[in-house]
C-alpha positions in Angstrom: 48.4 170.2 105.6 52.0 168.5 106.0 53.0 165.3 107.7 56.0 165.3 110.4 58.8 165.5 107.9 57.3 168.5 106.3 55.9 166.3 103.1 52.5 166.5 102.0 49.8 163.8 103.4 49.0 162.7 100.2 52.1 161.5 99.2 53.0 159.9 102.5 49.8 158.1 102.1 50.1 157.1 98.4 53.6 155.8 98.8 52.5 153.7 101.7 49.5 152.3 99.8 52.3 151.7 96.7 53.9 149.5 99.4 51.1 147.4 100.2 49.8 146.9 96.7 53.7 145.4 95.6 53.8 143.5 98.8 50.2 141.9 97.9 51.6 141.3 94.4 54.5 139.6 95.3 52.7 137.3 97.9 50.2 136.5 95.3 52.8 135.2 92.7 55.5 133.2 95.4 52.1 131.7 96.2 51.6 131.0 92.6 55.0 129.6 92.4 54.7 127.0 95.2 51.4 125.4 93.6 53.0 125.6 90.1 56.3 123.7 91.3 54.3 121.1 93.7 51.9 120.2 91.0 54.7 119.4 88.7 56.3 117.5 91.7 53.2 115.5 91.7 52.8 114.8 87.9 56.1 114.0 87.2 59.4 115.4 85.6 58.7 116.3 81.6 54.8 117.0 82.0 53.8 119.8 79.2 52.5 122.4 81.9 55.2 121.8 84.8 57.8 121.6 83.0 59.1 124.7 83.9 58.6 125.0 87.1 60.9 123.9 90.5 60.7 120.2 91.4 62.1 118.5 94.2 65.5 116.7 93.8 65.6 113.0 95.4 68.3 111.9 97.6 70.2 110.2 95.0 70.0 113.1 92.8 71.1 115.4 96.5 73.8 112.4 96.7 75.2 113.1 93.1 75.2 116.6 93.2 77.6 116.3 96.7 79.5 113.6 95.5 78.4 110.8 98.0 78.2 108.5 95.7 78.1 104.4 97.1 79.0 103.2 94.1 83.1 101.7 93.1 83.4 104.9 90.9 82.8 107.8 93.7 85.5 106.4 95.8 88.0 107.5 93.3 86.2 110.7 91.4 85.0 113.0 94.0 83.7 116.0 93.8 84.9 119.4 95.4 82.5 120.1 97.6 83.1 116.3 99.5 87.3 117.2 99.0 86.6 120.1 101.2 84.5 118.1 103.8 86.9 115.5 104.2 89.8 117.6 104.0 90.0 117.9 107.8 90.2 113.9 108.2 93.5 111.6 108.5 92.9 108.9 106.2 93.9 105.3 107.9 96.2 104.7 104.9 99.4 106.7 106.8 99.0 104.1 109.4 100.0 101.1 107.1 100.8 98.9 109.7 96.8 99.4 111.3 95.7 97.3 108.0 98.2 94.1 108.8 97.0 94.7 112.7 93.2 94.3 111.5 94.2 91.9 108.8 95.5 89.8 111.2 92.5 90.1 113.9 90.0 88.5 111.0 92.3 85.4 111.1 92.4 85.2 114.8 89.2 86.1 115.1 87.7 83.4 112.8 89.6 80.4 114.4 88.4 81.9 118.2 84.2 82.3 117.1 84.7 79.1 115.7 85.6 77.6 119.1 83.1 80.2 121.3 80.1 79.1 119.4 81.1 75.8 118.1 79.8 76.9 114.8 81.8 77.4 111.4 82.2 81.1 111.6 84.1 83.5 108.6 84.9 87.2 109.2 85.9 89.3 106.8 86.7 92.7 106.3 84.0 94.6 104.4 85.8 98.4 104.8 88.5 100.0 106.9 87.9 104.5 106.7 88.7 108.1 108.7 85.8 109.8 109.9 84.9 112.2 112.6 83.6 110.6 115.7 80.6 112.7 116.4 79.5 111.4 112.7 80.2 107.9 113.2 78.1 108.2 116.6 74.7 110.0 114.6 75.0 107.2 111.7 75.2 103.7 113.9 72.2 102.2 112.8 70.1 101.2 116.3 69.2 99.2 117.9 73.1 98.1 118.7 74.7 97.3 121.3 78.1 99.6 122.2 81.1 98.3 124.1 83.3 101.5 125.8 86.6 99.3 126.3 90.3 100.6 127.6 93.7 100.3 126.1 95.6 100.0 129.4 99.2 100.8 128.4 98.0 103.6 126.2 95.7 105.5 128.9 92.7 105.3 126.4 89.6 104.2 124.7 87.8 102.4 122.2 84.4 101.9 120.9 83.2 98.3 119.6 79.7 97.9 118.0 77.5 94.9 117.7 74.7 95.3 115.5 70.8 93.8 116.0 71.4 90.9 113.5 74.4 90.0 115.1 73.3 90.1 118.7 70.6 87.7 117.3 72.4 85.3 116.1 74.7 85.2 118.7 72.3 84.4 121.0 70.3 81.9 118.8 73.7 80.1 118.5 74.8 79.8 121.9 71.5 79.0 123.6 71.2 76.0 121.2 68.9 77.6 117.9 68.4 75.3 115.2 70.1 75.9 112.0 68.1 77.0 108.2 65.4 79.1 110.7 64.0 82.6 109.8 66.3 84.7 111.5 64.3 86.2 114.7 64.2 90.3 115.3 62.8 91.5 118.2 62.7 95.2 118.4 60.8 97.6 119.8 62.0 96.7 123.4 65.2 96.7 125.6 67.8 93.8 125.4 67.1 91.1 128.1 69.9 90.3 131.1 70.9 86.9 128.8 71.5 88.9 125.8 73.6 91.7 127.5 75.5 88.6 129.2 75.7 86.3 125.6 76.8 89.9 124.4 79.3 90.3 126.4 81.0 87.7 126.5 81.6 87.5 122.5 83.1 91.1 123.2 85.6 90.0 125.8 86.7 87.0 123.1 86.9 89.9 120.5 89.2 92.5 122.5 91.2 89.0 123.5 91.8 88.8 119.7 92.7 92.3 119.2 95.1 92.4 121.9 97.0 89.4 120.1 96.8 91.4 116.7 98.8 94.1 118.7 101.6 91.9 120.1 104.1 91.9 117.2 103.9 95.7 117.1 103.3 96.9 121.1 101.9 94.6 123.5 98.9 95.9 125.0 95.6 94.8 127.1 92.0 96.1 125.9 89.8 95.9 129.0 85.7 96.0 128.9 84.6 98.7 130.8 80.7 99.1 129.7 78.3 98.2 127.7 75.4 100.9 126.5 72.7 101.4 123.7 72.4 104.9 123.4 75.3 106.5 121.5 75.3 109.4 123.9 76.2 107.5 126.9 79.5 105.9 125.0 81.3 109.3 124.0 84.9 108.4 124.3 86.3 111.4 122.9 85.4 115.0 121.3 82.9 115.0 118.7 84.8 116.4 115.9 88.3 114.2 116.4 89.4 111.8 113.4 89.1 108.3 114.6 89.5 104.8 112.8 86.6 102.2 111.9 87.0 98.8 110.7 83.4 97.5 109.8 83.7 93.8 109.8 80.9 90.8 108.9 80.4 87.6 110.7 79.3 84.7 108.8 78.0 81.9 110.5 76.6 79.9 108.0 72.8 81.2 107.5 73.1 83.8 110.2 75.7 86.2 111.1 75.9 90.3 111.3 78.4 93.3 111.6 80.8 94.5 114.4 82.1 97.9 113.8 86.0 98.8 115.7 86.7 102.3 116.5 89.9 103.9 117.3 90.4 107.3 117.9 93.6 108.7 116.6 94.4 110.1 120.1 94.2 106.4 121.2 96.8 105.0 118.8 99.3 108.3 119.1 101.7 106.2 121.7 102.6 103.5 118.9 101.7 105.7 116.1 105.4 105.3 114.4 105.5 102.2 114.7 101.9 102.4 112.9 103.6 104.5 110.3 106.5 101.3 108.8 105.8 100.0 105.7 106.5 96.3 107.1 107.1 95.0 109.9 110.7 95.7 111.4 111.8 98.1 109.2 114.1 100.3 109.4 114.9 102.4 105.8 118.6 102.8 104.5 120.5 100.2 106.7 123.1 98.1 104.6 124.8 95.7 107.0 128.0 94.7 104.3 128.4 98.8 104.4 128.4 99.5 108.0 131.0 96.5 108.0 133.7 97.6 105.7 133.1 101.4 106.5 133.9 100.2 110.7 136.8 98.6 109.5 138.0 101.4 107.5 137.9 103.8 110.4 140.4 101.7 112.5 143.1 102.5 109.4 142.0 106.4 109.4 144.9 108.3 110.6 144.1 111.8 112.4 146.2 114.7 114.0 146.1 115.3 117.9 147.1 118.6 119.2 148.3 118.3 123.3 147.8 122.1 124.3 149.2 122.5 127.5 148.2 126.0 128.1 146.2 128.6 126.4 146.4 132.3 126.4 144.9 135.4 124.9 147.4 138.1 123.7 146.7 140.9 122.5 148.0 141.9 118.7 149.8 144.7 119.8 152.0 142.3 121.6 152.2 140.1 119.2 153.3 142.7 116.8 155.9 143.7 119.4 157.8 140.1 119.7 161.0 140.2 118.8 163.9 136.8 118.9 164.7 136.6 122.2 161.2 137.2 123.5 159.5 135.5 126.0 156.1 134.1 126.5 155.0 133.1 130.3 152.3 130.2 130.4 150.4 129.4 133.6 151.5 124.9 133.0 153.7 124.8 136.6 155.9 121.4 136.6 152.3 119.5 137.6 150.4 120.8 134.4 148.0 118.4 132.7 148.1 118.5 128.6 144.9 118.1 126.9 144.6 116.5 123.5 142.1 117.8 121.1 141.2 116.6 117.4 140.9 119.7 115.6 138.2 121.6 117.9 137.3 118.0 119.7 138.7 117.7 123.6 139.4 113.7 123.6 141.9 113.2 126.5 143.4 114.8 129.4 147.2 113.6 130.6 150.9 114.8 131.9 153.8 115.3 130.4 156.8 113.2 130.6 159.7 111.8 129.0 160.1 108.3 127.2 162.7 107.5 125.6 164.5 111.1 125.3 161.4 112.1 123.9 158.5 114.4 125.1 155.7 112.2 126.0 152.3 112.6 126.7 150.8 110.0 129.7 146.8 110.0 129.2 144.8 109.8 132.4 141.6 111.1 131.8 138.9 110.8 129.2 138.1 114.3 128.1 134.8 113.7 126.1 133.0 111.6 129.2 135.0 112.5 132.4 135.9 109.0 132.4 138.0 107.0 135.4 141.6 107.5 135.7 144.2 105.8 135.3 146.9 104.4 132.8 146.1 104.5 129.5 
C-alpha cells in the first residue's frame, strides 16, 4: 500500500514518528537548560555545579557592556555601540555661546530666588547635554511638574521642569515653613490649586531670568503658556529631534531640588550663528590698522579707463580686407554718449567735448548704479 506521493506507509509513518521523538528531545533538554542556568542564578556566580551554566547579567554589568557608564571615565571612553546611538545627536558644544547664555542665567537666577523667597538661594549648573526629545520625555523622573513656554520672536517652544523636591520646598518656603525640618513628600495624589499657583509663579521669575540671559545675544520674550504633569500632554516637538537640557540644582540652604531647561534645536535655529561665536562680538580676521593703510593705499592706485563710444561686430573677412584709406562707419551721431569701462567694468556714462584743444570726456551718468545726472 502507498501513501499520496507514491512512498510506502511505513516510511511516511516512521519519519514522522523520527520527528516527534527529536522534537521531545530537544524540549526535554532547553527545559533542562532553563533549570540548570536559574539555579545557578539563584546560588551565585562561581558555585561548583552552575558554574557552567547561563546566569543573568545585572544592570550594571548590561550598562558596562553598552557603555553607559555614570562614572567621570565613560564620558570620555565610550564604547561603539553608544558612538553609533548618539551619532545622530548635535552635541551643545557647537553652540558655544548657549554655555555663557546659561552660565549667565545661574547668576541672575541666584540674585532673583534670593529676592522671590527671601531665602539664601545658590544654583548651579550640575550638566548641560544633546539628547533626543522623545528620550528626555520617557526619563523625567515623576511626579514633576512641566512648564510648555513660548519664545515669541522665534515662533517656538520650550519645555521647563520642576521636580517633586523642588515644588516642595518651594512651597514650604513661601507659605512660611520653618527651617532644619524633614523635608515633606507627598505623593500619591495630584498637586493642589496653591502648589500649581506657588509653581507658577517661580516659573514666570525663571523665564524672566532667561530672557535677560538672551539680551546681549538676541533680545527675546519666553511666555508661560501651560503647565502639565503628564509628559504626553507637553510634546513641543517630534519625538526623535535633538534638543538641549541644562539640568540645574537649587540650593536653599537645607532644602532645594532640580529644574531641568529644554530647547529644541528647531527653537534656537533663528539666532543659531550667533550661538555658533566663540565670544561675544566676534567677528574672525578683521585687523582695523590693515583695513586703514590698505583704504589709503587704494586712493594712490592708478588705473586705465577706456571711453568706447561705439561698438561693432565685423566680420574677419572684412577685417582681412582693410586696406589705408578704408573706412569704418559707427552708429555715435554728433549727440553720442561715451561710456567708460575699467577693463570689462562699465563705471560711467558721459559726452564728448572739447577742453582745452583736447578731446574731453563730460561724465553724466553713473554706469554701475544708474545714478542722478548731472556734472561730474
Amino acid at each position: 500500500m502507498s501513501g499520496a506521493g507514491g512512498e510506502p506507509a511505513e516510511s511516511q509513518a516512521g519519519a514522522e514518528q523520527s520527528d516527534a521523538d527529536l522534537a521531545a528531545a530537544w524540549a526535554a533538554e532547553t527545559e533542562a537548560e532553563t533549570e540548570a542556568g536559574t539555579a545557578a542564578g539563584t546560588e551565585g556566580a562561581g558555585a561548583g555545579e552552575g558554574g557552567d551554566a547561563a546566569r543573568v547579567l545585572n544592570q550594571a554589568e548590561i550598562d558596562s557592556l553598552l557603555g553607559f557608564d555614570d562614572g567621570p571615565s565613560g564620558k570620555e571612553q565610550r564604547s561603539g555601540l553608544e558612538r553609533l546611538i548618539s551619532s545622530g545627536l548635535v552635541s551643545y558644544e557647537r553652540l558655544p555661546m548657549l554655555e555663557i547664555v546659561f552660565d549667565r542665567l545661574v547668576r541672575i537666577m541666584s540674585t532673583s530666588l534670593r529676592h522671590f523667597t527671601s531665602d539664601n538661594v545658590e544654583v548651579s549648573i550640575d550638566n548641560i547635554l544633546s539628547l533626543r526629545f522623545g528620550d528626555y520625555l520617557n526619563s523625567i523622573p515623576l511626579p514633576a511638574m512641566l512648564a510648555v513656554f513660548r519664545a515669541e520672536e522665534w515662533d517656538n517652544y520650550g519645555l521647563m521642569v520642576v521636580d517633586s523636591a523642588m515644588i516642595y520646598s518651594v512651597v514650604d518656603v513661601l507659605l512660611g515653613g520653618r527651617r532644619g525640618t524633614a523635608q515633606m513628600r507627598i505623593e500619591g495624589r495630584p498637586y493642589t490649586t496653591i502648589e500649581r499657583t506657588l509653581v507658577e509663579r517661580l516659573i514666570r521669575v525663571v523665564l524672566a531670568d532667561l530672557s535677560t540671559s538672551f539680551d546681549p545675544i538676541c533680545p527675546v520674550t519666553f511666555h508661560f503658556e501651560r503647565l502639565e504633569v503628564n509628559p504626553r500632554f507637553a510634546t513641543i516637538s517630534r519625538l526623535s529631534n535633538a534638543a538641549v537640557l541644562a539640568r540645574m540644582r537649587v540650593d536653599m540652604e537645607d532644602r532645594g531640588g532640580r529644574l531641568e531647561l529644554l530647547l529644541p534645536y528647531a527653537t534656537l535655529e533663528p539666532v543659531r550663528e550667533l550661538l555658533l561665536q566663540q565670544f561675544m562680538g566676534e567677528k574672525f580676521g578683521r585687523d582695523s590698522i590693515w583695513e586703514t593703510h590698505l583704504a589709503e593705499e587704494l586712493w594712490n592706485t592708478d588705473i586705465t579707463l577706456d571711453a568706447v563710444l561705439d561698438e561693432l561686430v565685423v566680420e574677419l573677412s572684412q577685417i582681412v580686407a582693410f586696406r589705408p584709406g578704408s573706412r569704418i562707419m559707427l552708429n555715435a551721431g554728433p549727440d553720442a554718449r561715451v561710456q567708460l569701462r575699467c577693463g570689462g567694468v562699465a563705471l560711467f556714462e558721459g559726452k564728448v567735448g572739447q577742453s582745452r584743444n583736447r578731446v574731453a570726456v563730460r561724465i553724466e551718468r553713473d554706469g554701475l548704479r544708474g545714478g542722478r545726472r548731472g556734472p561730474a
